[in-house]
N, C-alpha and C positions, 0 to 999 in steps of 0.2 A: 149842284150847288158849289159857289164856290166860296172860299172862306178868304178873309186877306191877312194880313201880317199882324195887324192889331187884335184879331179876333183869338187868332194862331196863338200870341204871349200868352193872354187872357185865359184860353183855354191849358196853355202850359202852367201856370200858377196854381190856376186850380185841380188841376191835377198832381201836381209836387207837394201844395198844402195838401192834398187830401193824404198822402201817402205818409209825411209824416206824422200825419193828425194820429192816424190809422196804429202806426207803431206806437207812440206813444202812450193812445190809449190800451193796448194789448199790453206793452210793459207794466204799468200800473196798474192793469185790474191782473194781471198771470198771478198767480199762485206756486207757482212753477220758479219764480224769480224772491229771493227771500231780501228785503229793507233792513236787516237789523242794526239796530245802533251800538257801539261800543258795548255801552251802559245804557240800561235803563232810566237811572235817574241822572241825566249827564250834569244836568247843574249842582244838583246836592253833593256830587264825589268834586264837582270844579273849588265848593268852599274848602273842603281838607287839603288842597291840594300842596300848601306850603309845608305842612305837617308831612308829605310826602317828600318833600324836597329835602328838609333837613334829615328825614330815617335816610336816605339815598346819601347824603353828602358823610353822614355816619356811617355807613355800611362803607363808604371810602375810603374814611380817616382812619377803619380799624387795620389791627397791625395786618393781618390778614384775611383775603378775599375768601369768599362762597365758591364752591368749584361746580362745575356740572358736566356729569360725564355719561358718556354713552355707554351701559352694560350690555352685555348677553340679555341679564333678567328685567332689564327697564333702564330706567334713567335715575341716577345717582347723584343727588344733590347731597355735596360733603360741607360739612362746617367746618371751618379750623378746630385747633386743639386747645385754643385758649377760652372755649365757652365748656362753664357746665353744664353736664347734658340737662342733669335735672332743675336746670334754671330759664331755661330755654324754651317760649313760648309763641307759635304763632300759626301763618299758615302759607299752604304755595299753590297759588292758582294758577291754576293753565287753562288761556284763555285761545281759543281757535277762530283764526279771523273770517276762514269761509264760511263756519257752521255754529249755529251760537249752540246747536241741542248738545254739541261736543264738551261745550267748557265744563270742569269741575275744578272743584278745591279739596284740598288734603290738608287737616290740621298735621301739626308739626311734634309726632311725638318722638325725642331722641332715645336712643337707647344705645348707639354706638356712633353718636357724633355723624347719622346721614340718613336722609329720606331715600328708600326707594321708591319708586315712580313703577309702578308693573305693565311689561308690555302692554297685557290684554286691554290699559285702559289709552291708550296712544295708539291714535293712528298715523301712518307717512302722512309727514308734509310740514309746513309751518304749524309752531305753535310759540306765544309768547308767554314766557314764566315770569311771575310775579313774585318771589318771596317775602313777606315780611316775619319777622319776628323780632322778639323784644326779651333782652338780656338783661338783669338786674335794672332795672325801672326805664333802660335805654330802648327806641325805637331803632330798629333798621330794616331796611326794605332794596330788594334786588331783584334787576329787572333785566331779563333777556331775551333772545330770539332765536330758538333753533329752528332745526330742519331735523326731522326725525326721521 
């Protein structure tokens, strides 16, 4: 039998579609490969989000910056000196972009002007920190990206 040139494409198309029919559908059904989104609710945190811009533009204009530091015993988020501790309300999420079962939050309670962060709950790699808290009736919100 012999096949000609026309026959030949025809037969190559459908075997190139089949193949990446084939991945595709493996992708989408694996269980093995996790889809998560950000957020859950991506449009209900899309309406706060100006309220997030001005805590962020506040956290700017204060006299001084949030610091975050790498300890021996965790990770060390320090406040400046010009908040009271005991006025000082909110909380710090850390959010892990490859694993969502990783994310947790820590409210924010001061007692010497700095959260530690305890190693056992961080693992190496990316993680982005979220601070918000709120100082006599003011929002502020701080937002970063380490490598741990």
């Amino acid at each position: 039998m012999k096949i000609n040139w026309g026959t030949g494409i025809i037969i190559a198309f459908v075997a190139f579609i089949s193949f990446i029919l084939f991945f595709v559908i493996r992708m989408t059904t694996s269980h093995n490969a996790n889809h998560d989104l950000v957020t859950e609710e991506y449009y209900k945190a899309e309406l706060g989000f100006q309220k997030e811009i001005d805590a962020e533009q506040n956290a700017i204009n204060a006299f001084e910056q949030i610091r975050i530091k790498k300890e021996t015993d965790g990770l060390m988020v320090i406040f400046p000196d010009g908040y009271d501790n005991t006025m000082v309300s909110g909380t710090v999420s850390l959010y892990r972009p490859s694993n969502k079962r990783l994310d947790f939050i820590l409210p924010i309670n001061l007692s010497d002007s700095h959260v530690l962060i305890p190693n056992n709950q961080l693992l190496e790699g990316r993680w982005d920190i979220k601070i918000t808290w709120k100082h006599q009736g003011k929002e502020f919100l701080h937002k970063e990206c380490i490598t741990f």
